[in-house]
C-alpha positions, -999 to 999 in steps of 0.1 A, spaced: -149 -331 73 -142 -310 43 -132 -329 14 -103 -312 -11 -132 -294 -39 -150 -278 -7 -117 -262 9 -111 -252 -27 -141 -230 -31 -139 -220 6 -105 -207 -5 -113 -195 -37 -148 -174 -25 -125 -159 5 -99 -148 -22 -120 -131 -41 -145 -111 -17 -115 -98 3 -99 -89 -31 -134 -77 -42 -137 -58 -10 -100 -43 -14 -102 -30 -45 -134 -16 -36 -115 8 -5 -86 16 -34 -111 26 -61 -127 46 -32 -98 64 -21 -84 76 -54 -120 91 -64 -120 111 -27 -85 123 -43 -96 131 -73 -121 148 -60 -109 163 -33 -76 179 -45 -78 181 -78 -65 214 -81 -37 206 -60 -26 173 -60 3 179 -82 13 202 -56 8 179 -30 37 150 -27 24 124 2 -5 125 -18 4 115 -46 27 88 -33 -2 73 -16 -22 73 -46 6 56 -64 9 29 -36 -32 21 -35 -32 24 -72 -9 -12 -75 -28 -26 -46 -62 -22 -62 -52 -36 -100 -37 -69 -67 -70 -66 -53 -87 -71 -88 -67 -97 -98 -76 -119 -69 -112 -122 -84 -98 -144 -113 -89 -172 -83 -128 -176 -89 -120 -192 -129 -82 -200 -119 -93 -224 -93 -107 -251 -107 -84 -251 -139 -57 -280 -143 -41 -271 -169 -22 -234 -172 -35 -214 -197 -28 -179 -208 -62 -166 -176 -36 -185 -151 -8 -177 -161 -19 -137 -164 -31 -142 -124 0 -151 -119 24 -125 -131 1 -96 -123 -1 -109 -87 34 -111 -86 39 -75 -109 15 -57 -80 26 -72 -51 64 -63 -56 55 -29 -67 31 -24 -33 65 -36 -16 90 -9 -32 62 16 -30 63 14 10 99 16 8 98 49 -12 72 65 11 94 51 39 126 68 22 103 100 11 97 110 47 133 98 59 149 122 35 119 152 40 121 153 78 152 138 92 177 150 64 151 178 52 169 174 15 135 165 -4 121 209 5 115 218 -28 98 210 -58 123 202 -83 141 176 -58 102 162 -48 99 158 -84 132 141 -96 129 120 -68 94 107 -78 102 99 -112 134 84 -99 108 64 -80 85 51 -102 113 41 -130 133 21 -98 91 6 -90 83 -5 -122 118 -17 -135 129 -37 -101 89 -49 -101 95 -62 -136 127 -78 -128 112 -97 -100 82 -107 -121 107 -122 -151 126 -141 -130 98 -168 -121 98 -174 -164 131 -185 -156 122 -222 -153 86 -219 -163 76 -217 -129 42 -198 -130 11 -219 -130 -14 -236 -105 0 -237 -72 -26 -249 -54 -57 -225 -43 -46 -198 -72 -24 -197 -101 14 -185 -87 47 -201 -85 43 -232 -84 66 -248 -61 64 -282 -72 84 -271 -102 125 -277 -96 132 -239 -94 94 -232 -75 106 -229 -37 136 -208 -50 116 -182 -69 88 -181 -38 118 -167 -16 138 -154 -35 118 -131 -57 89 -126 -36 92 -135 5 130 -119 3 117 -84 -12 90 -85 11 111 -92 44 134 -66 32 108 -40 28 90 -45 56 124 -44 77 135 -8 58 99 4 64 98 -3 102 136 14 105 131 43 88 95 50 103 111 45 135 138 76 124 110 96 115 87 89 139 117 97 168 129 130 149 91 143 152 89 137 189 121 148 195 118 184 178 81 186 188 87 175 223 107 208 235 84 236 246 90 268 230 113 252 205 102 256 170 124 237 138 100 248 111 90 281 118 50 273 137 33 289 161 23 260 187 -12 255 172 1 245 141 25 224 153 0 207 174 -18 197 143 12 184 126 20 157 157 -16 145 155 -14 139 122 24 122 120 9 99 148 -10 80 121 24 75 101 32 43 118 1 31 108 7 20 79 44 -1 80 25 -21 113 -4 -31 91 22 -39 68 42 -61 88 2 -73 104 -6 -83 70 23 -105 61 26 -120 94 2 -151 87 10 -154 53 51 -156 67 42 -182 90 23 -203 66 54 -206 43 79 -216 69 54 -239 90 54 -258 58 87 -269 60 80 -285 90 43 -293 92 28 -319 64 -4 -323 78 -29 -315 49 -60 -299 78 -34 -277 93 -22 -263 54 -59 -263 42 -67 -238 78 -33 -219 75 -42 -215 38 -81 -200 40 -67 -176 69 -37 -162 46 -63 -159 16 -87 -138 38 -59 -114 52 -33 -110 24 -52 -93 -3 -71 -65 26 -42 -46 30 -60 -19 5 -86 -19 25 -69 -12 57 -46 14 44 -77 34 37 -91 24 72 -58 41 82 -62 70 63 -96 82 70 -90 73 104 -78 109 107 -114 128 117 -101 156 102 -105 136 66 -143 137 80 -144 172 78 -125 176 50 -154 153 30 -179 177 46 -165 209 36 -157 193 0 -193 189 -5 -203 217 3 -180 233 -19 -188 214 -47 -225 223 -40 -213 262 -40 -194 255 -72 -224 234 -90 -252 258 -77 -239 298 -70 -207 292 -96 -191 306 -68 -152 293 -72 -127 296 -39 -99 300 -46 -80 276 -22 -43 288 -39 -48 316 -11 -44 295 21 -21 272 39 -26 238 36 -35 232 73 -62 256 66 -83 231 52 -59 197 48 -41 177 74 -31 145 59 -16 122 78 12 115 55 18 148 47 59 159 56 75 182 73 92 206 54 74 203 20 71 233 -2 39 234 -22 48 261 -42 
């Protein structure tokens, strides 16, 4: 039998290596783009989007090592109360970013209005103004109250303060639920306007010969991938906070709660899973090298400005109908 101080560190070590591990995929991924497109990733949208999206979820996963100090603390000072507005700041923000990639694609390859660079670009900064100022919202309102401190395993809302359960919801499970419902629709769009244009032999939308279009539907099919893990992710962590309105029993939170702290903060990690999922990305990381071992050794610069994208690229978030020049 466990006794409270044991489940506390079980808790508080499973917090912080998945957060540790997490932040260890995001930092990973955004050297490999740095790297890898350095020269082009202003040119290239998905990209950047995706950077933007595991850029938030690694400053998450970073924050969950401070569960480690936060834990063990009674009273709330400025280390707790820090956890708990930048978990709250980078969670929201990881939400509305999976909206905007949702709506991104939406408008790129079922309305085909985001085609050129000046609309991909007001667009964007539309996007990260609406991220950070709705993010910022969501993160004041908890002040409201005085609501952030200890709440429980980590420093959060605390729901034992009057206006606690009403700040949970409402400014963190609500804009989750949302999200992940707009995600799964407008994937679902996307996902169905692909197969149905790509589906009809000798039919063409874009202007591809069939090769190229064959690549394109391999890589859309990882699209999906990334509103499921979503939706995977914030399944157990959904179910703990409504099974606590109606289950009490203190063994049952205690399980409920070292499962949720082991899943939540991965979903970093597993978007890069996702992501390099694609064995095309294991090429790409070959042919990168050896380009940078051309460039470091024979000074011998390609000039990649000269070919397609799906020369040497495939990402599989990149949309339909983009212009990259």
């Amino acid at each position: 039998m466990m006794t409270p101080d044991m489940w506390k560190t079980a808790i508080a070590l499973a917090r912080a290596c998945s957060g540790f591990l997490s932040a260890l995929a995001c930092f990973s991924f955004l050297i490999y783009v740095i790297v890898v497109f350095r020269r082009r990733f202003f040119k290239l949208p998905s990209v950047r989007f995706l950077s933007y999206l595991q850029t938030f979820l690694l400053f998450a996963s970073l924050n969950h090592l401070l569960t480690l100090y936060t834990a063990y603390k009674t009273d709330q000072d400025w280390v707790c109360i820090f956890q708990a507005v930048c978990n709250q700041f980078f969670s929201v923000g990881f939400f509305i970013w999976s909206v905007v990639i949702a709506i991104f694609l939406f408008s790129s390859i079922v309305l085909r209005k985001l085609t050129r660079k000046k609309s991909v670009l007001l667009f964007e900064g539309c996007s990260i103004t609406i991220v950070f100022l709705v993010s910022g919202l969501l993160t004041g309102l908890p002040f409201i109250g005085s609501t952030y401190g200890n709440s429980g395993k980590w420093c959060w809302i605390d729901q034992n303060k009057p206006m606690g359960v009403t700040w949970t919801y409402g400014a963190f499970y609500g804009p989750l639920w949302i999200s992940i419902i707009l995600v799964l629709v407008l994937y679902m769009i996307v996902l169905a306007k692909v197969c149905r244009n790509f589906g009809k032999v000798g039919m063409s939308t874009i202007g591809d010969d069939d090769h190229r279009k064959g690549k394109r539907i391999k890589a859309y099919s990882k699209l999906m991938g990334y509103p499921i893990m979503m939706v995977l992710i914030y399944i157990i962590p959904t179910f703990h906070r409504i099974s606590n309105f109606f289950i009490t029993d203190t063994d049952y939170s205690n399980y409920m709660s070292l499962i949720h702290t082991i899943i939540s903060p991965l979903v970093g990690f597993f978007n890069v899973l996702i992501y390099f999922s694609n064995p095309i990305e294991g090429k790409n990381i070959a042919l990168s090298c050896v380009q940078c071992w051309k460039n470091c050794c024979q000074k011998n610069h390609h000039d990649r400005n000269n070919h397609e994208d799906w020369d040497y690229y495939q990402a599989s978030m990149k949309p339909i109908g983009i212009l990259d020049d």
